[in-house]
TIVEXTI-137808 format. One record per atom (N, C-alpha, C): x, y, z; residue in three letters. Coordinates in steps of 0.02 Angstrom, whole numbers, plus 50000, padded with zeros to 5 digits. Each point is the difference from the previous one (the first is absolute). Example, Ala and Ser with C-alpha at 12.3 -4.5 7.8 and 13.67 -1.06 7.14 Angstrom:
506604971650390Ala;499555005950000Ala;500455006050000Ala;499825005349964Ser;500425005950003Ser;499615005550037Ser;
This chain:
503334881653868Unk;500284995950053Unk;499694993149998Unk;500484993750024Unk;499654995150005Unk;499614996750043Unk;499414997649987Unk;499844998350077Unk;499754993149986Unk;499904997050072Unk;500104991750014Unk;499204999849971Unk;500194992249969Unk;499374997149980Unk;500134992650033Unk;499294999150014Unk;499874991650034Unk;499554999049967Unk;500304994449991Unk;499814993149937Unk;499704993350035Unk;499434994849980Unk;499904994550024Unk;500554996450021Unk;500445001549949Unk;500654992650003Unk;500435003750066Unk;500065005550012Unk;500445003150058Unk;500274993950040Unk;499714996050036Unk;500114994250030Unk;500754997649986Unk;499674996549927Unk;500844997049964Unk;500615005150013Unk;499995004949992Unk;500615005049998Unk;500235001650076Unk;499834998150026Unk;500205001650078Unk;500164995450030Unk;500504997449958Unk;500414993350027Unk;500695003350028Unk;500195007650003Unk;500345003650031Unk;499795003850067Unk;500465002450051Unk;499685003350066Unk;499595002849990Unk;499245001250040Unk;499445002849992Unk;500315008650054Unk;500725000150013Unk;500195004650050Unk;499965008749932Unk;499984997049948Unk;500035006449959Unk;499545003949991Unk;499304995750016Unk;499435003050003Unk;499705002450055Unk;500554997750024Unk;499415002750080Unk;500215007850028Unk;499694999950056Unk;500105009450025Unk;500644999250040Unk;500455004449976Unk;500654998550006Unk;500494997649995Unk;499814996449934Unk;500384996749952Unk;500875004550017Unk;500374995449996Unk;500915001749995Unk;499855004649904Unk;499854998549975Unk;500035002449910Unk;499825003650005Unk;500335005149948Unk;499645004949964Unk;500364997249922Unk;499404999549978Unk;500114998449894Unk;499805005449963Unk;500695003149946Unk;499575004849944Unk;500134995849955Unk;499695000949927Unk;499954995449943Unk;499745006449957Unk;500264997249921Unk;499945003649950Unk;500094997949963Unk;499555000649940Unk;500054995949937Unk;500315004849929Unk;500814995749981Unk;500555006349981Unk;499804996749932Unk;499535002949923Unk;499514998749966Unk;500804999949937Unk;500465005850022Unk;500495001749936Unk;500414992650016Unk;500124998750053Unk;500544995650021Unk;499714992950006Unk;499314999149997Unk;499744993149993Unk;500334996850066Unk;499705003150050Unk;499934995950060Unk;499715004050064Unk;500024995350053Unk;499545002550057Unk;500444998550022Unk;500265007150066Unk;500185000950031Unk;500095002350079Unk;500004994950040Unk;499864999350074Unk;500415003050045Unk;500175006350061Unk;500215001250046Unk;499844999450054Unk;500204994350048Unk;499784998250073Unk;500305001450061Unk;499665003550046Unk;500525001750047Unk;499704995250075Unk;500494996950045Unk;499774993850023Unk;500245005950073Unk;499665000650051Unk;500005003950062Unk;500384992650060Unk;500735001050026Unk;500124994750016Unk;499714999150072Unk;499905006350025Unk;499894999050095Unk;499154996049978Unk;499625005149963Unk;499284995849999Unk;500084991449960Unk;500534999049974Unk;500034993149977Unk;500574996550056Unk;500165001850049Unk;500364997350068Unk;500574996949968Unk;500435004449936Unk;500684997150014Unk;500635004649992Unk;500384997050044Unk;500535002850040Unk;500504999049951Unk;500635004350014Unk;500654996949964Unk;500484995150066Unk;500424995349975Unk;500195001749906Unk;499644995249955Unk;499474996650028Unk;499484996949964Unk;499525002849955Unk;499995007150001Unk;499345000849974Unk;500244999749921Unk;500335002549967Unk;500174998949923Unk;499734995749957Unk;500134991550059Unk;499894996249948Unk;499204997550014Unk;499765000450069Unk;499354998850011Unk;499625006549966Unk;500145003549979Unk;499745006949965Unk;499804995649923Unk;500524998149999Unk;500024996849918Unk;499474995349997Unk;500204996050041Unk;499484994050008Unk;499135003650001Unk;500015002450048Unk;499245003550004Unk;499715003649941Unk;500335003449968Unk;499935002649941Unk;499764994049950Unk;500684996149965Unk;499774993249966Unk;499445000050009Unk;499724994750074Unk;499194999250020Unk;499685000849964Unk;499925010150014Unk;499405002649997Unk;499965002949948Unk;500324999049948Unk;500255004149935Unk;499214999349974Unk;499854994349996Unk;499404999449955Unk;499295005250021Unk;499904997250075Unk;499535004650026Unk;500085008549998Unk;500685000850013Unk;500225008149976Unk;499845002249951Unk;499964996549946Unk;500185003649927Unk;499334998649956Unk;499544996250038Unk;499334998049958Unk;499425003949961Unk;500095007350069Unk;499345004349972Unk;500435003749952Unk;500785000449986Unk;500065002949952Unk;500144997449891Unk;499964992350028Unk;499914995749946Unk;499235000149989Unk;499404999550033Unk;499385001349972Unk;499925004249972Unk;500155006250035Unk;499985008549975Unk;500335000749917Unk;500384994249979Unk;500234999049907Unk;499585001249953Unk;499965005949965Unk;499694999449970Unk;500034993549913Unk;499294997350010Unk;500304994949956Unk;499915002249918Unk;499405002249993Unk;499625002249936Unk;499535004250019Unk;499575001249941Unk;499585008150008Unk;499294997650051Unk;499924995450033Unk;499505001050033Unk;500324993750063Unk;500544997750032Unk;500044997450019Unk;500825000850044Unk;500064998550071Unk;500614998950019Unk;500204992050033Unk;500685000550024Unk;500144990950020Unk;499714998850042Unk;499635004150042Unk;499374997350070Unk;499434997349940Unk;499845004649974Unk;499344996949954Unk;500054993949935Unk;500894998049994Unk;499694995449955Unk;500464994050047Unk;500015000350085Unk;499934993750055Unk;499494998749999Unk;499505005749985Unk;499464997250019Unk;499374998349982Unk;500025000949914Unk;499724995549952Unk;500494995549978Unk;500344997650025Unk;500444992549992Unk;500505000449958Unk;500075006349971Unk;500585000949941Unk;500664998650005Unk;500305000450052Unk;500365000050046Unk;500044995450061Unk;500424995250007Unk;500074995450048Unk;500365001650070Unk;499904997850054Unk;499995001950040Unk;500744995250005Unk;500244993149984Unk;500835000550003Unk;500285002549961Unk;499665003849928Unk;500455003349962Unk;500265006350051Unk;499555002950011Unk;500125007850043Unk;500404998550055Unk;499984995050031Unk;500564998150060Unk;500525000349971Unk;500184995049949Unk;500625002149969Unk;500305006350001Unk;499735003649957Unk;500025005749975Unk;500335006150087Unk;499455000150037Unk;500265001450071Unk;500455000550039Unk;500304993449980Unk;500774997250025Unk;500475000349957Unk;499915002049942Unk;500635002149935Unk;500445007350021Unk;499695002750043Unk;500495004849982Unk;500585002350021Unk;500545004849973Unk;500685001950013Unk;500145003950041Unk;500254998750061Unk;500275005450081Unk;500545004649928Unk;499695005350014Unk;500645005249977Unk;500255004650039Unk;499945000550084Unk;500445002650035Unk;499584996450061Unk;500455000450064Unk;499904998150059Unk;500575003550051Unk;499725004850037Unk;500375000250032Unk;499735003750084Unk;500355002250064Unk;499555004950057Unk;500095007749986Unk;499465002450025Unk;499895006750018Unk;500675002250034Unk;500025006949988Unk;500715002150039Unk;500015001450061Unk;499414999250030Unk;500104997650085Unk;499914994450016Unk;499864992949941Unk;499844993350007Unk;499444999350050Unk;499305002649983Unk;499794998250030Unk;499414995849946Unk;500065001149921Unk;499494999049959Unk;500594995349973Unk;499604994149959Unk;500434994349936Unk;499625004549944Unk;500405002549941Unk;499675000649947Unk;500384997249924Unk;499214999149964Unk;500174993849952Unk;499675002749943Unk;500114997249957Unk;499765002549932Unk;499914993949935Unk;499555001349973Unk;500004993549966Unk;499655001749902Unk;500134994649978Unk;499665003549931Unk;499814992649959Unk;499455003049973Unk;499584993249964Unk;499885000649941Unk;500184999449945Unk;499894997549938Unk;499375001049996Unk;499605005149942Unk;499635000049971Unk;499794994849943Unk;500644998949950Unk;499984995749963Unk;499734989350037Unk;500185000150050Unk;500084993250035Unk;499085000150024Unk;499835006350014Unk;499244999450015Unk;499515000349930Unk;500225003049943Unk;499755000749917Unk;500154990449996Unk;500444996250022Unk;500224994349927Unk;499384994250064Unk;499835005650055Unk;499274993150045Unk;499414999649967Unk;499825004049954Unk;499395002549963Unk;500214997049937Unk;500284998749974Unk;500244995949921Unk;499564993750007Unk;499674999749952Unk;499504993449988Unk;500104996249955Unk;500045005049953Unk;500074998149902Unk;500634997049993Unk;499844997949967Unk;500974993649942Unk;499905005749930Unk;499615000649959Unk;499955003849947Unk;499775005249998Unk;500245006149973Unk;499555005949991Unk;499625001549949Unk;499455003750010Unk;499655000649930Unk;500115004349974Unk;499885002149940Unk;499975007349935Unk;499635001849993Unk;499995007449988Unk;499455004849955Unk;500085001649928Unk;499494998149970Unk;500324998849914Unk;499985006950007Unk;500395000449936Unk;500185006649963Unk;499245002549978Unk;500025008350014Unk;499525002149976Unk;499925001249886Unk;499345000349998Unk;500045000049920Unk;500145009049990Unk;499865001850024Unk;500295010150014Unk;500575000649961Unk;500425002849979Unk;500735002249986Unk;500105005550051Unk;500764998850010Unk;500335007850053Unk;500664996949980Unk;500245008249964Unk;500674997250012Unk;500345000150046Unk;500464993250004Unk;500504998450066Unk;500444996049969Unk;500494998350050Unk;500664998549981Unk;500244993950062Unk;500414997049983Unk;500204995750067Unk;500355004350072Unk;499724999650046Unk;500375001350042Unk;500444997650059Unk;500305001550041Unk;500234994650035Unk;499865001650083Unk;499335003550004Unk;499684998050063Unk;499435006350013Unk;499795001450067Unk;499475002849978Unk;499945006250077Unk;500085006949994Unk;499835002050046Unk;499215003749994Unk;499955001050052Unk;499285003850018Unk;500195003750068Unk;499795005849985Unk;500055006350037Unk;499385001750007Unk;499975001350077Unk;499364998850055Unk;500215004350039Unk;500355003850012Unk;500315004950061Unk;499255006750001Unk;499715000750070Unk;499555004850002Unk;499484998850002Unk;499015004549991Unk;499554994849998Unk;499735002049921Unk;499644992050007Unk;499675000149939Unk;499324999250014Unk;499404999449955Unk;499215001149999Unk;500164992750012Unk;499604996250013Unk;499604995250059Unk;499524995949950Unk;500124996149945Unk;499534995949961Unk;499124999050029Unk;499765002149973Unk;499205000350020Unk;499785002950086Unk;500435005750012Unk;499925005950033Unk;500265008049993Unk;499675001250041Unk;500175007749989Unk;500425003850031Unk;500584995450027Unk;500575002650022Unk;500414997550003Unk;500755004650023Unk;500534997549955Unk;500444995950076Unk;500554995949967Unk;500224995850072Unk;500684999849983Unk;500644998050040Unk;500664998649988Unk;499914993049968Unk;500624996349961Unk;499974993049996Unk;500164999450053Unk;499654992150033Unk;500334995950076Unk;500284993149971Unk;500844999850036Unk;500194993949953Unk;499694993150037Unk;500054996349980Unk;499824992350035Unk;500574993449955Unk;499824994650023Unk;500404995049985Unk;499894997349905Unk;499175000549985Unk;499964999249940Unk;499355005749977Unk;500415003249992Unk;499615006249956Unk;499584998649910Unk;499535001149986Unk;499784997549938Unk;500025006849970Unk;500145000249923Unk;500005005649951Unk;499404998849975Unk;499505005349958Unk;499574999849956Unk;500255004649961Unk;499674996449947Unk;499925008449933Unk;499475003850024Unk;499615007049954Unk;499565001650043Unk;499275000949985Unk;499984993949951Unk;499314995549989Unk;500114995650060Unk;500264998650049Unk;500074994950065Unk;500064993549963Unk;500514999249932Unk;500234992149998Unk;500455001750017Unk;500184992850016Unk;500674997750046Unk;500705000549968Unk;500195004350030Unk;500714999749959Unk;500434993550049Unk;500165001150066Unk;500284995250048Unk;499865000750059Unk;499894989750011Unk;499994999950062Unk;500514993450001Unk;500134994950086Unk;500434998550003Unk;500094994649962Unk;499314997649996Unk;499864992849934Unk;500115000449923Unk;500485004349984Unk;500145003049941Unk;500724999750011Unk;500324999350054Unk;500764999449998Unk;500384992550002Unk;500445001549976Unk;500324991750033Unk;500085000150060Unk;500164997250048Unk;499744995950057Unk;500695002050041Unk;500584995849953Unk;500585002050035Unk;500055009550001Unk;500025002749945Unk;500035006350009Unk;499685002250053Unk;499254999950023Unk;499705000750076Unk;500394999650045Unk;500334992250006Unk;500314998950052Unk;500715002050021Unk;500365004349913Unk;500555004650016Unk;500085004050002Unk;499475005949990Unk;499975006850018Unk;499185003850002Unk;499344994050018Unk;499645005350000Unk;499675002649921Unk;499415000150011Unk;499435001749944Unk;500335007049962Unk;500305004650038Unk;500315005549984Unk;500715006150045Unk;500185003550000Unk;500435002250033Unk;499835008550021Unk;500115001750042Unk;499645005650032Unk;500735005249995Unk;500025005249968Unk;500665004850020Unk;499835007750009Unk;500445004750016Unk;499615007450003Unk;500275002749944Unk;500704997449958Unk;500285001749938Unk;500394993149979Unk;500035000749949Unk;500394994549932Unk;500735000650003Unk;500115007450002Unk;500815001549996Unk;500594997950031Unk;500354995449978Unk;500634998350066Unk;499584994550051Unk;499395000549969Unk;499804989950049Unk;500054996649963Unk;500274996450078Unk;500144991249935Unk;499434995849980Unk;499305004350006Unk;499504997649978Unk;500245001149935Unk;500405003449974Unk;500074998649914Unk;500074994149970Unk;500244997250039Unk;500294992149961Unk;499144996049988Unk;499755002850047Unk;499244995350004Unk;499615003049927Unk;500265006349984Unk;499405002849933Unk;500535001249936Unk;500535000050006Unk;500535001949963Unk;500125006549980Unk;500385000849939Unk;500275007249998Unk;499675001949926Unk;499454997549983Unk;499395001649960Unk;499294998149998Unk;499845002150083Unk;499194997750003Unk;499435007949979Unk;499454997149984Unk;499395002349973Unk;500035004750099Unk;499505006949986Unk;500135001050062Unk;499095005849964Unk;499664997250065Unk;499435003449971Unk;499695002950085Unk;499525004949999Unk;499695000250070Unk;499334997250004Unk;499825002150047Unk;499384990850034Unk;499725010149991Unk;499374995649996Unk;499265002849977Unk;499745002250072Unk;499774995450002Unk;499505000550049Unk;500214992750056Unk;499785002450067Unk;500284992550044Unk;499224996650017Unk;499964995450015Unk;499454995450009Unk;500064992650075Unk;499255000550011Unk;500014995050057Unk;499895001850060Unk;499594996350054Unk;499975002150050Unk;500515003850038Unk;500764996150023Unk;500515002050017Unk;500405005849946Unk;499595000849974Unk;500655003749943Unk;500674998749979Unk;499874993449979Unk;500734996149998Unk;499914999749924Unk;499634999249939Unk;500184999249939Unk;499745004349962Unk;500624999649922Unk;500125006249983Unk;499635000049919Unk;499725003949970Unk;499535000249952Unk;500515006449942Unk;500374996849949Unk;500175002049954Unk;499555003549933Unk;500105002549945Unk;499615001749954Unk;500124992149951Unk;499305000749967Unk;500014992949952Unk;500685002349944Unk;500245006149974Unk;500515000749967Unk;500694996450026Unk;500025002750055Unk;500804998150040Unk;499884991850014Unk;499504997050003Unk;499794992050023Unk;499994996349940Unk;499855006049919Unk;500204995049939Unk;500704999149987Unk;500465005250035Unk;500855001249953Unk;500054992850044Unk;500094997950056Unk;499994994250042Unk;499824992449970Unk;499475000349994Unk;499534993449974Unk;499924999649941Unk;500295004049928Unk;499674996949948Unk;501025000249968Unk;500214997150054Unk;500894997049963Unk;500134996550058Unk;499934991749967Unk;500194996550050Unk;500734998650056Unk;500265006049974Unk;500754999850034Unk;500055005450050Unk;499195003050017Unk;499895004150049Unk;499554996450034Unk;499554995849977Unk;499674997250051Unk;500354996650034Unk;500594996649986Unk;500374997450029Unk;500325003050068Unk;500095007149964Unk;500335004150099Unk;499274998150052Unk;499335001349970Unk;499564996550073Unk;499974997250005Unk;500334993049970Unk;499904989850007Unk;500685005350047Unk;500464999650001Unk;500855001250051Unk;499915004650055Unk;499625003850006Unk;499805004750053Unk;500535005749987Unk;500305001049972Unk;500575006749945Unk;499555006750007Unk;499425000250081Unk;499695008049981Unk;500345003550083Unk;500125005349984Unk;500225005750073Unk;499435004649987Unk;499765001950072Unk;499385006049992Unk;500355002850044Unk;500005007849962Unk;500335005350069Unk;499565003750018Unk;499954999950037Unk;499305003050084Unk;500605003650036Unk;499425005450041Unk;500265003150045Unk;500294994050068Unk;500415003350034Unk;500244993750047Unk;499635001250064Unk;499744995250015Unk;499494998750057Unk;500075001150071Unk;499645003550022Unk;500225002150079Unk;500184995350045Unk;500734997650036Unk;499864995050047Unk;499544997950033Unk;499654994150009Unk;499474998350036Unk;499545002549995Unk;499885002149941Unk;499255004049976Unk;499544996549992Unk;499654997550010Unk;499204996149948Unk;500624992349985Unk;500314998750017Unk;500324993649994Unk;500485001049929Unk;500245005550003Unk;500215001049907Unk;500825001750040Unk;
């Protein structure tokens, strides 16, 4: 489950009604971060007698109030993101990684996908959804990505045209003694399992980041249109072992990390981000997954 975090900057963000926080707030907010579908997803239910409006006004002052407070509503569940293996979007506000008008932005981007009353009208309820990808392209720094030369090793491999990794279940826990689920996050890093780097997000092109994300999260390959992202002849290997505080990145064998890296027309699927990892699918509102 998620729970509220307060931050120094809190201040700045509460440029919306402080009525959401208080004891007896009109809101009730659920939020969930939908990891297959690459977005966060907000359900708000606005109580109209405790927010004092009447019909046939209340609809659109419902709307309005909502707008407002969208930002303050939806904040502890944008920190709760997981960003990478030791870090979420509360923690990189607040080593500066992250700007405080970027994240406003970001706040106010998102899409009403239903609105409508309770069937005794006494609740406004709203629903909203935020782009995962639009919060991945705030973290883009780099213009160029870098390479990992080809190893001097031989393995045979062949070109492929993208790359899955199968993660579904738990695996042993890199330099512990127990085993953990993968947890997805926004930029997940691969190792081989000498711990070099197979990928992280400074290894991709930039635009690719900013059009789908370091990688793609599914529970199967078959009949998703994640195919188009790996094609209809990718390399498909399973993750080793998972790694990182959060248990967000995934540790391959150095075999399956040479068929990849020693043909430059595969390193190429991790410069494009061309990888799907299928994981078990994550409990609503679990641990922020």
């Amino acid at each position: 489950m998620m729970t509220r975090r307060i931050f120094p900057f809190l201040a700045f963000l509460l440029f919306a009604s402080l009525s959401a926080f208080a004891q007896g707030s009109p809101y009730v907010v659920g939020a969930r971060i939908d990891w297959l579908g690459q977005k966060l997803v907000v359900d708000i239910s606005l109580d109209l007698g405790k927010a004092a409006l009447r019909m046939p006004q209340a609809r659109s002052e419902a709307e309005r109030m909502v707008t407002r407070d969208l930002s303050s509503l939806i904040k502890d569940a944008v920190f709760a993101i997981l960003v990478d293996s030791w870090r979420d979007v509360g923690a990189t506000t607040d080593d500066g990684t992250l700007g405080i008008d970027e994240l406003l932005g970001l706040l106010g981007g998102g899409t009403r996908t239903s609105a409508r009353f309770s069937g005794d009208f006494t609740k406004y309820l709203t629903s909203y959804e935020f782009a995962l990808t639009r919060l991945s392209a705030l973290y883009v720094r780099h213009s160029i990505p870098y390479d990992v030369p080809p190893s001097l090793r031989f393995v045979p491999t062949k070109p492929y045209t993208g790359i899955v990794i199968y993660a579904a279940g738990l695996y042993p826990v890199q330099g512990e003694f127990i085993k953990a689920a993968l947890a997805p996050c926004l930029f997940p890093r691969i190792y081989d399992e000498n711990m070099s780097l197979v990928l992280e997000r400074n290894m991709m092109s930039p635009d690719a980041v900013r059009r789908w994300g370091t990688v793609a999260y599914a529970k199967e390959l078959a009949g998703s249109s994640l195919e188009a992202r790996v094609g209809d002849d990718p390399i498909r290997i399973m993750a080793y072992r998972v790694f990182g505080t959060n248990r967000t990145d995934i540790v391959i064998t150095e075999e399956d990390s040479l068929k990849i890296l020693n043909l430059p027309e595969n390193r190429a699927l991790l410069r494009e981000g061309r990888i799907v990892v299928i994981l078990d699918a994550p409990e609503p509102g679990s641990g922020g997954n």
